[in-house]
N, CA, C and O of each residue as an XYZ file, in Angstrom:
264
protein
N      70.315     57.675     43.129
C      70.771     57.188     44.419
C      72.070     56.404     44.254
O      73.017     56.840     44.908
N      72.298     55.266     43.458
C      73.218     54.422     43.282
C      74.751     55.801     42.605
O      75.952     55.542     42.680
N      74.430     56.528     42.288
C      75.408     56.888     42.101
C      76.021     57.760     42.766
O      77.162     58.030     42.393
N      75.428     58.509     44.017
C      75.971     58.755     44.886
C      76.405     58.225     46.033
O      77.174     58.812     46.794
N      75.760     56.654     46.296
C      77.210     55.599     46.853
C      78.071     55.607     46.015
O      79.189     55.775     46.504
N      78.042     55.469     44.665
C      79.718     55.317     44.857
C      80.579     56.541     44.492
O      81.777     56.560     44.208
N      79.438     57.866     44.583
C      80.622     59.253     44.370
C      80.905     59.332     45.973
O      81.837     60.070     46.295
N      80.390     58.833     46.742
C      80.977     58.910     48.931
C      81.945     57.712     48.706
O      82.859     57.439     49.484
N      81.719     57.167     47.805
C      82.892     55.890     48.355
C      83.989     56.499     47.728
O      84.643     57.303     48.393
N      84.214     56.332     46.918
C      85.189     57.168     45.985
C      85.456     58.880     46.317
O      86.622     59.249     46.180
N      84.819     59.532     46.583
C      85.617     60.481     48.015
C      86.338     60.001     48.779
O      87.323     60.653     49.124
N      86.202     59.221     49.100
C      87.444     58.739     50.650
C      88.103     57.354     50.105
O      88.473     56.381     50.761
N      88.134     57.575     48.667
C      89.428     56.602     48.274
C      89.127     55.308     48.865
O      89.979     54.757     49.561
N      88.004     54.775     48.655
C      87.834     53.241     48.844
C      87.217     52.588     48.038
O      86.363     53.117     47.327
N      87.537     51.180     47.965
C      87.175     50.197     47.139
C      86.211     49.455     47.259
O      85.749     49.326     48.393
N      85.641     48.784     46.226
C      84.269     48.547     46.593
C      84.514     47.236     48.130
O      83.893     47.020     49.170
N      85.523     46.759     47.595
C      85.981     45.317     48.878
C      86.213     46.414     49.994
O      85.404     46.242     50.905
N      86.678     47.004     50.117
C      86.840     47.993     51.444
C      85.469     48.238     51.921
O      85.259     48.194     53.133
N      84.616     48.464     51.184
C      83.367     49.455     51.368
C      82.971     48.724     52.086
O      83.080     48.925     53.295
N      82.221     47.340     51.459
C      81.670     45.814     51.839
C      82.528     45.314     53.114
O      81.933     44.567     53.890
N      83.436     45.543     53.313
C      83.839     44.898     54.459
C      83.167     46.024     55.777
O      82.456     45.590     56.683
N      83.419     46.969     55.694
C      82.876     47.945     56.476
C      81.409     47.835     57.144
O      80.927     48.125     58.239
N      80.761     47.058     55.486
C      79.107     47.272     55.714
C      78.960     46.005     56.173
O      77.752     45.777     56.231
N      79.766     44.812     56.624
C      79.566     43.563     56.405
C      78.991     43.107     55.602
O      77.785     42.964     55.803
N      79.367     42.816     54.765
C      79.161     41.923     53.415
C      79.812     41.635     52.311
O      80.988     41.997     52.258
N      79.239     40.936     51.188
C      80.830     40.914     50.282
C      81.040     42.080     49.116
O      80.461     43.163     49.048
N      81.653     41.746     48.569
C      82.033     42.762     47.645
C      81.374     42.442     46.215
O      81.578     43.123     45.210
N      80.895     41.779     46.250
C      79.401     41.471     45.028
C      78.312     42.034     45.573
O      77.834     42.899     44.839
N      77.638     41.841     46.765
C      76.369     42.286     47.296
C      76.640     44.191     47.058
O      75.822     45.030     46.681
N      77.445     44.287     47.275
C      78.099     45.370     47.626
C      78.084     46.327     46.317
O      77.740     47.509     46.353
N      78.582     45.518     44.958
C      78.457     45.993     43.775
C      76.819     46.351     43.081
O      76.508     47.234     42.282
N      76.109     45.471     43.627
C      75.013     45.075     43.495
C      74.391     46.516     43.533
O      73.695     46.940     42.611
N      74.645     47.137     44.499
C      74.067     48.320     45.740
C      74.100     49.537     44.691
O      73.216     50.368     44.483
N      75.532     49.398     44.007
C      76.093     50.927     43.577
C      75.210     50.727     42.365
O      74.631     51.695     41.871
N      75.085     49.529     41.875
C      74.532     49.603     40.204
C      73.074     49.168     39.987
O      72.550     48.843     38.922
N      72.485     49.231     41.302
C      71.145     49.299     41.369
C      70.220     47.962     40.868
O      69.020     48.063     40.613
N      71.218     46.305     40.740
C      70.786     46.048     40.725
C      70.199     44.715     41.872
O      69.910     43.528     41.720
N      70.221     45.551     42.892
C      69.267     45.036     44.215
C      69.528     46.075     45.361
O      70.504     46.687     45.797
N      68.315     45.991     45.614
C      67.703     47.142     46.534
C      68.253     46.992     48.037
O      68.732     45.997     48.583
N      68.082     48.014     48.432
C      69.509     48.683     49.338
C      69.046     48.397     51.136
O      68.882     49.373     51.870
N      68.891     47.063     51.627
C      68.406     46.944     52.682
C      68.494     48.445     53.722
O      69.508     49.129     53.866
N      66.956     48.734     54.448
C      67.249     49.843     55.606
C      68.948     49.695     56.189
O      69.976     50.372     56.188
N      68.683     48.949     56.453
C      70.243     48.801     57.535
C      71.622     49.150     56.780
O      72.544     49.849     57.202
N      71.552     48.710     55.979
C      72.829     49.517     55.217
C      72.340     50.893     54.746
O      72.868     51.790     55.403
N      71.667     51.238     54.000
C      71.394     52.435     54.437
C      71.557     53.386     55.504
O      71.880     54.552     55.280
N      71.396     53.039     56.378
C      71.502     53.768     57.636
C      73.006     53.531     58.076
O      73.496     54.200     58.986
N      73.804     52.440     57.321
C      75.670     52.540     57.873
C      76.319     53.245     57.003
O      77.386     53.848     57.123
N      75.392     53.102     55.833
C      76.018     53.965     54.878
C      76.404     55.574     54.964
O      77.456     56.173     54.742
N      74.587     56.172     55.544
C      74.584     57.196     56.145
C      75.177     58.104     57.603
O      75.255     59.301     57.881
N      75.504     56.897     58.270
C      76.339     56.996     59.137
C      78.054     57.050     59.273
O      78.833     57.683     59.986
N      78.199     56.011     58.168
C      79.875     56.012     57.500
C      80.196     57.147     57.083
O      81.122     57.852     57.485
N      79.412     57.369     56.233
C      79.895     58.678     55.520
C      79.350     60.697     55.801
O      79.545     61.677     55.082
N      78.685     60.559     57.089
C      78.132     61.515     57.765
C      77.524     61.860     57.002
O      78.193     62.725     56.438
N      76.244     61.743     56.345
C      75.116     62.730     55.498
C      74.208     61.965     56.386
O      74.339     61.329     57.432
N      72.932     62.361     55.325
C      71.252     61.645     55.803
C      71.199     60.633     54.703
O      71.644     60.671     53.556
N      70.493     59.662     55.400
C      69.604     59.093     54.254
C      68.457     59.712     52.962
O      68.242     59.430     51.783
N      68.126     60.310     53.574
C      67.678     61.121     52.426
C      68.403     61.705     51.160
O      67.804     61.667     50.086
N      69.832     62.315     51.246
C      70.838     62.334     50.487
C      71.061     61.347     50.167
O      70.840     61.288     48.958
N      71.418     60.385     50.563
C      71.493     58.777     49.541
C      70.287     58.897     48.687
O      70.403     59.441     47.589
N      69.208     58.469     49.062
C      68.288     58.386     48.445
C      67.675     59.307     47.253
O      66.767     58.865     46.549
N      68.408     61.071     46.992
C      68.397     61.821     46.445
C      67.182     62.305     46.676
O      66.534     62.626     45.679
N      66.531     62.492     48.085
C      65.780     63.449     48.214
C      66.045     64.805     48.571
O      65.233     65.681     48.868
N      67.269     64.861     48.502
C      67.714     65.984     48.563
C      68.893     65.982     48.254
O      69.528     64.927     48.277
N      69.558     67.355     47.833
C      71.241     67.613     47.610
C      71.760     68.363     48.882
O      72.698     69.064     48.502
N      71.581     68.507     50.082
C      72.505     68.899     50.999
C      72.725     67.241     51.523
O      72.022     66.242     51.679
N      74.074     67.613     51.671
C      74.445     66.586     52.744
C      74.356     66.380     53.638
O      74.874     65.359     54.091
């Protein structure tokens, strides 16, 4: 999972401070997310999945379609 936030972030050429500002929050919480070490509140999840047009389920790697 964590590593396909940051292969969508890094598709569209953004930084993790870019990302975090987007999701509201900082850019530590934010790091936190990609490297798995703290778990990925619903709600970002769901901006994440929304930011970057897939499902949550693709984050989550229950699947490989986007």
């Amino acid at each position: 999972m964590f590593t396909r936030i940051k292969d969508l972030r890094e598709d569209k050429d953004l930084t993790q401070s870019e990302m975090a500002k987007i999701l509201y929050c900082t850019q530590q919480a934010y790091s936190h997310y990609e490297r798995g070490t703290r778990d990925l509140p619903t709600s970002v999840l769901i901006a994440l999945a929304d930011f970057h047009e897939t499902t949550t389920d693709y984050i989550l790697g229950r699947t490989n379609k986007k």
